[in-house]
C-alpha positions in Angstrom: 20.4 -18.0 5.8 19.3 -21.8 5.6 16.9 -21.2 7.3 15.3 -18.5 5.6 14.7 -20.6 2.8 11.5 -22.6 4.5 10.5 -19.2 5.4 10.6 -18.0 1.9 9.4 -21.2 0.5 6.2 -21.3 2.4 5.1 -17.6 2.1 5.6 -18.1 -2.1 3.7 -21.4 -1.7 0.9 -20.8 -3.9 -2.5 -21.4 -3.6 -1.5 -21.5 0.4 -3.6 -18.8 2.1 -1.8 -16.4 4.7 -4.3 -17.6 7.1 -3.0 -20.9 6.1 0.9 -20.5 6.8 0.0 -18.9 10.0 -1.9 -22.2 11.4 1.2 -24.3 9.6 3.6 -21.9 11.8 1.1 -22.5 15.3 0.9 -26.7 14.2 4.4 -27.5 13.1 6.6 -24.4 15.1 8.7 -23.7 12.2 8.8 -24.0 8.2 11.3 -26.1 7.9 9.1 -28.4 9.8 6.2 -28.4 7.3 8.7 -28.3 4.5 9.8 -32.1 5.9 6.6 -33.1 7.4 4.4 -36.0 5.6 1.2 -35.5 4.1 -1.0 -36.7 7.0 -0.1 -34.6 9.4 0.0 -31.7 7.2 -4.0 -32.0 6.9 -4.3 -32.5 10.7 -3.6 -28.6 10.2 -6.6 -26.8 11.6 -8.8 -24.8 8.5 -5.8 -26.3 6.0 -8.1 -27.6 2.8 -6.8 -31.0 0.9 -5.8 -28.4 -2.1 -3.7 -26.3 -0.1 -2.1 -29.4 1.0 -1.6 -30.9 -2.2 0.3 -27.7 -3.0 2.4 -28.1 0.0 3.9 -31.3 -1.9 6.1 -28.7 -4.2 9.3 -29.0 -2.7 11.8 -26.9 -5.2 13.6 -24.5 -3.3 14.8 -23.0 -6.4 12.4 -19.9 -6.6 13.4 -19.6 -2.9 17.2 -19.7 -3.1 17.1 -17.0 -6.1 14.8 -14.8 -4.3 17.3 -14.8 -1.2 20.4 -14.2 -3.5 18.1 -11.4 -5.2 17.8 -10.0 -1.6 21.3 -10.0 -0.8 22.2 -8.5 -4.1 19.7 -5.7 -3.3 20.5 -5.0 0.4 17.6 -6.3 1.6 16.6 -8.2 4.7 13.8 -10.9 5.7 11.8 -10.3 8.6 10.1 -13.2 9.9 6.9 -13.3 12.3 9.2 -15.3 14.9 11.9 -12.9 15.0 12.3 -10.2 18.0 12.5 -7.3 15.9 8.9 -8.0 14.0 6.5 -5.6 15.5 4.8 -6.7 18.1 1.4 -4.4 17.3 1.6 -6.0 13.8 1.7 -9.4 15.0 -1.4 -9.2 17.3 -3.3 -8.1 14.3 -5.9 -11.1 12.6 -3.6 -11.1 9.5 -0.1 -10.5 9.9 2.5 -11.2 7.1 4.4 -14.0 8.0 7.8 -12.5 6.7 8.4 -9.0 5.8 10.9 -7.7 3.0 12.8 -5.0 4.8 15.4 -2.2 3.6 16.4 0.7 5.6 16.4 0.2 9.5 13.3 -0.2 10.9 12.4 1.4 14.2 11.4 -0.2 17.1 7.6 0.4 16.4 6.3 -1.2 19.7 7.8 2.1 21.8 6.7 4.8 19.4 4.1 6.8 18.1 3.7 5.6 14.8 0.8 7.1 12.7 -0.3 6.3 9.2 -1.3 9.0 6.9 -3.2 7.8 3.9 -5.6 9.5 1.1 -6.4 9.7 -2.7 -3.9 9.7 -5.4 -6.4 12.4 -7.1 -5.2 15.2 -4.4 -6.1 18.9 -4.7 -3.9 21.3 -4.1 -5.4 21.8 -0.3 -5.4 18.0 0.3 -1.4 18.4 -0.7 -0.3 21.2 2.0 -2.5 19.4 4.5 -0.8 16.0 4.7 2.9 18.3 4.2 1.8 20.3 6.9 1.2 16.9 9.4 3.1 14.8 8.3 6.1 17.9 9.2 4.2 18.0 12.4 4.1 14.6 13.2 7.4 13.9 12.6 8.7 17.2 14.3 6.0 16.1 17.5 8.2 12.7 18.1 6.2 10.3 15.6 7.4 7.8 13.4 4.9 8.3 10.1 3.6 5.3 8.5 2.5 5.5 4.6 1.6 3.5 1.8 4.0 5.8 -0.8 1.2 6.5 -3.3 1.3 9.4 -5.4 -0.6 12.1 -3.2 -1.3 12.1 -0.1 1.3 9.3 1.2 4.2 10.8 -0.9 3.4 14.7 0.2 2.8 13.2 4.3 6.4 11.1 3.7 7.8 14.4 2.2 6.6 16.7 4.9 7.9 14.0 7.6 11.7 13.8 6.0 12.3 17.4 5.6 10.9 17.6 9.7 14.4 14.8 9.5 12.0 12.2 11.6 11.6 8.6 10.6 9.5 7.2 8.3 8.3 3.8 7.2 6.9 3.3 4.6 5.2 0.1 2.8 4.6 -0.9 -0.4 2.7 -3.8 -2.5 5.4 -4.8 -4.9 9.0 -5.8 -4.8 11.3 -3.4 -3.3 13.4 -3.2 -5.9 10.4 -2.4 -8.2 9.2 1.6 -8.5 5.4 2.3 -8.1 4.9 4.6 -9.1 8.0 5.6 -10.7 7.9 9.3 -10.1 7.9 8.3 -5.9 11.8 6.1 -6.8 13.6 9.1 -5.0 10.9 9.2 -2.2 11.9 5.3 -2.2 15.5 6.1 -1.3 15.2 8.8 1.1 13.0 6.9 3.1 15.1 4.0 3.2 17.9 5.9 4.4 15.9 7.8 7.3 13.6 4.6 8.3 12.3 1.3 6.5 10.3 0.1 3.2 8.7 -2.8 3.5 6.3 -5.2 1.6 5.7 -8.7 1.7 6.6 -9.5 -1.7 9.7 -10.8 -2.8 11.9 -8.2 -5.1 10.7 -8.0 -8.6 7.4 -8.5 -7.6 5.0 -5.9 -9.8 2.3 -4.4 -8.2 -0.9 -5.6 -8.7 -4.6 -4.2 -7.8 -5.2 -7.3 -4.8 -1.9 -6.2 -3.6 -2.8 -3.1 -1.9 -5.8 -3.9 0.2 -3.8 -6.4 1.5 -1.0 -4.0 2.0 -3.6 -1.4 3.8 -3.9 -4.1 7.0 0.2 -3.9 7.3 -0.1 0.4 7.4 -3.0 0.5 10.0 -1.5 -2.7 11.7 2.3 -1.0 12.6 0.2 1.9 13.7 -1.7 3.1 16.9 -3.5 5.5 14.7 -4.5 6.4 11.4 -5.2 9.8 9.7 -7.0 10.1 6.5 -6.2 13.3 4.6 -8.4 13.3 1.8 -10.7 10.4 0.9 -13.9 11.0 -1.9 -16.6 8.2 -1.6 -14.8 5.7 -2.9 -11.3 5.7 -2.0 -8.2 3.1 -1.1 -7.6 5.0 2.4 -11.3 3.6 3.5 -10.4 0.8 3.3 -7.7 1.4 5.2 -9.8 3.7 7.9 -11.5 0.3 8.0 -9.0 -2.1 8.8 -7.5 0.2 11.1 -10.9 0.3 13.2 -11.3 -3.7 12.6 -8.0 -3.7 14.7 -9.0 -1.6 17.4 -6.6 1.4 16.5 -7.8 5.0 16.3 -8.8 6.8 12.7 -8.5 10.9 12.5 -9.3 12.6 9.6 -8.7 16.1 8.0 -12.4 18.1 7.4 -12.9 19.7 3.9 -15.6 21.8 2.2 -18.8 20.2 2.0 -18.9 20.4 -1.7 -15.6 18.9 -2.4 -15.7 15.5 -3.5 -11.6 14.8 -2.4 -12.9 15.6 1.3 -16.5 13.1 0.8 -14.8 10.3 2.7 -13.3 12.3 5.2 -16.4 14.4 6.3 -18.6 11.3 7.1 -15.4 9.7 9.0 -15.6 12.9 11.0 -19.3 12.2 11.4 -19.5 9.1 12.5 -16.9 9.8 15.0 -13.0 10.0 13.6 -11.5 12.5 15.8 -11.3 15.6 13.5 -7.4 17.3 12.7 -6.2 20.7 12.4 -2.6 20.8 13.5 -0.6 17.0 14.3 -1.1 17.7 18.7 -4.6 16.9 17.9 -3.3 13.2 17.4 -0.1 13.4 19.7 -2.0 14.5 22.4 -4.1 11.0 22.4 -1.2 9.2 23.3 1.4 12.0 25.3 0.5 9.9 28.5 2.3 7.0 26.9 5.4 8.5 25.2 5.8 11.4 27.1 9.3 11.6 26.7 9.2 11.5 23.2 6.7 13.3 22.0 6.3 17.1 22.0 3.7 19.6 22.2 5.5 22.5 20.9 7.2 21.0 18.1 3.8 19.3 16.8 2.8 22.4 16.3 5.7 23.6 13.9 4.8 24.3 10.6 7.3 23.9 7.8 8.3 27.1 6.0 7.7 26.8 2.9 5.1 24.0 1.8 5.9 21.4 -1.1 6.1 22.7 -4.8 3.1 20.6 -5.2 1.2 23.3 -2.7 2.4 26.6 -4.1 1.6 25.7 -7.9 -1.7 26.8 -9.2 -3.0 23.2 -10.2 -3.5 23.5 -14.6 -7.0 22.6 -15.5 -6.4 19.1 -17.0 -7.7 18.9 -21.1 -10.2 17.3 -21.9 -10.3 14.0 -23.8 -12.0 14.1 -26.9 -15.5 12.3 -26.9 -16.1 9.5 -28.9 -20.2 8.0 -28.8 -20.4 4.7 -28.7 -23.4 4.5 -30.9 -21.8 5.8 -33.8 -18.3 4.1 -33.5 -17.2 0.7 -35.4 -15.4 -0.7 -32.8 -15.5 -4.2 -32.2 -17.6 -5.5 -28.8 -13.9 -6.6 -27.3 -13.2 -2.9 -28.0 -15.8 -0.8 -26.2 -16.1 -3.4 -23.1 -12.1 -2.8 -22.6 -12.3 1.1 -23.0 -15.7 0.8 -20.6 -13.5 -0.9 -18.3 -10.6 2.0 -18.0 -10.3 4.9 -16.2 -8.8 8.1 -17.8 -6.9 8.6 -14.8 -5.3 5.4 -13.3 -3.9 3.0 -15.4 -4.8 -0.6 -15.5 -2.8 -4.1 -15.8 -3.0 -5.7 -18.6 -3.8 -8.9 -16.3 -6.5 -6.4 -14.3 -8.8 -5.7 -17.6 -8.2 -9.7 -18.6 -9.9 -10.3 -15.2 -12.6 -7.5 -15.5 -13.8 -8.1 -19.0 -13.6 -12.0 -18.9 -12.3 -11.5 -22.2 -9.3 -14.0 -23.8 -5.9 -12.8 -23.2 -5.3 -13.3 -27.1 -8.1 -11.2 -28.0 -7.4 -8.6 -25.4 -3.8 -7.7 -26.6 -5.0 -7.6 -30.1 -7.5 -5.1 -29.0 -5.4 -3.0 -26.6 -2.8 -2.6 -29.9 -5.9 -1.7 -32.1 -7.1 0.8 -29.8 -3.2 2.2 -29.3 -3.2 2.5 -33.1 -6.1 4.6 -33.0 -5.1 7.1 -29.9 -8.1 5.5 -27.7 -5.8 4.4 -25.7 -2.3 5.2 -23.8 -0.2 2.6 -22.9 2.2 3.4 -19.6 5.0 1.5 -17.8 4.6 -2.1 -17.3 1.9 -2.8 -19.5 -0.2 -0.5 -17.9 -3.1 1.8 -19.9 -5.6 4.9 -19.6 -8.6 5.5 -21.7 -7.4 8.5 -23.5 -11.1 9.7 -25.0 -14.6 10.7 -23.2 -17.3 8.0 -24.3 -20.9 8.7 -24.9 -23.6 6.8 -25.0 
């Protein structure tokens, strides 16, 4: 546990790039080596700037010794990049977390089939069954299923794979202990009790938009291959189709109609060469030479019986916000840049629209509570809101 300190020390070093600790970890062999090493031969450190440095000079251990009694207190455990059990396809990838926050038992990743199934939190009923439907046939094929819990896609893939009673690992970008979103915290523990979470922030950590493109590189990098449900043109499970193809690993991808926007992404995947999924042997059957003792022709091909609530619901057409036109309104300039820069679907941080808007946090907060006043907005957990009206301009 002593140890672990360094380890936790440098990764919540701020202003100290991943990219950074790694060539630390290559130079010195250890953290606790850079923890105690002078100033000098820190910047012999190859790509290490005099800034990161500087901020090398923090030696408190406190955050670090209260995140590792937060950790024991939670029942979770610290991977580190040196130890046996860290994933051996993640650590060849260019970015690999130098520690990982694990609960659950994670499987030995290097000697399975592990495939990531992503897509849009904005699902259609179709897009639902699909990733239940492969992610029971992974799962029931001899695959360990890799997701990144989002509402949608991930959650229904992650469902379909636990009721198939396979393993599942899934990863997230916040703290463990910390529910995004909040309607997946069963989905949390069920997974954790048939495979692994894991993120590489410490517990209590919120999530946070630059979180999860950073978490995408951990999904594609534990697996050989990964699948991509249903994407529309812009769409966080690109990005991961991206990162999975930067490292070398194989993207699938479920067709759609031409005309639906949920199956945009997905389509010109297909076109530009992702191989193109029906049943879950479509993927298997890349890699049955490798595992053939473990995965399973006949089983892929198992559908479960009855597909997730989600599937057999007629989806409600959702109401319609009430418009408001912007040349008409008296809202102040704070106001109409913050409600340009919601969605009416996905909330935003507080910190997010700050960032966005370039506006003062004073200002922002008064506007936010203004604009809650007047039912313009909806405020959600963690400080989170929605544009709840239509503008026109």
């Amino acid at each position: 546990m002593s140890a672990l300190k360094y380890w936790v020390w440098l990764a919540e070093c701020r202003g100290v790039s991943n990219q950074t600790r790694l060539a630390l970890l290559r130079h010195f062999g250890s953290p606790e080596d850079v923890f105690y090493a002078d100033a000098g031969e820190i910047l012999l450190t190859e790509g290490i700037t005099r800034e990161q440095a500087k901020a090398l000079e923090d030696h408190k251990l406190d955050k670090a010794d209260k995140i590792l009694a937060d950790c024991q207190r939670l029942g979770l455990r610290i991977l580190t990049i040196q130890d046996a059990e860290y994933p051996g396809r993640l650590q060849n990838i260019y970015d690999p977390p130098c520690l990982l926050y694990v609960k659950g038992r994670l499987p030995a990743i290097d000697e399975v089939a592990a495939v990531a199934v992503v897509g849009t939190r904005d699902c259609t009923p179709y897009g639902v069954a699909c990733a239940e439907k492969l992610g029971y046939g992974l799962a029931s094929g001899g695959a360990v299923v890799v997701s990144g819990l989002a509402k949608g896609i991930d959650a229904a893939a992650s469902r379909g794979a636990l009721r198939a009673g396979g393993i599942t690992v899934g990863v997230v970008g916040n703290g463990l202990d910390v529910h995004y979103p909040y309607e997946s915290r069963y989905l949390y523990e069920d997974i954790a009790a048939a495979g692994a979470l894991l993120s590489e922030y410490p517990p209590g950590t919120e999530p946070a938009g630059s979180h999860f493109p950073a978490r995408n590189r951990i999904i594609s990098g534990l697996s050989l291959a990964t699948l991509v449900v249903e994407a529309p043109e812009r769409s966080g499970a690109l990005i991961t189709a991206e990162t999975a193809l930067e490292q070398g690993r194989d993207v699938f991808a479920v067709p759609g109609p031409i005309d639906a926007p949920a199956s945009v992404g997905c389509n010109r995947l297909i076109r530009d060469g992702a191989g193109l999924v029906s049943d879950a042997w479509d993927i298997l059957r890349e890699y049955a030479g490798r595992f053939p003792e473990k995965l399973k022709q006949d089983e892929a091909r198992e559908q479960p019986a009855v597909l997730g609530y989600q599937a057999r619901q007629k989806a409600e057409p959702k109401p319609v916000p009430p418009s408001l036109d912007l040349n008409k309104s008296s809202l102040t300039d704070d106001q109409l840049n913050l409600l340009r820069a919601m969605s009416d679907e996905e909330p935003a941080l507080v910190d997010d629209l700050i960032e966005q808007t370039g506006i003062p946090t004073r200002r922002v907060l008064s506007a936010l509570t203004l604009l809650e006043m007047e039912h313009m907005v909806t405020q959600h957990s963690g400080k989170r809101y929605t544009r709840a009206v239509t503008l026109c301009e």
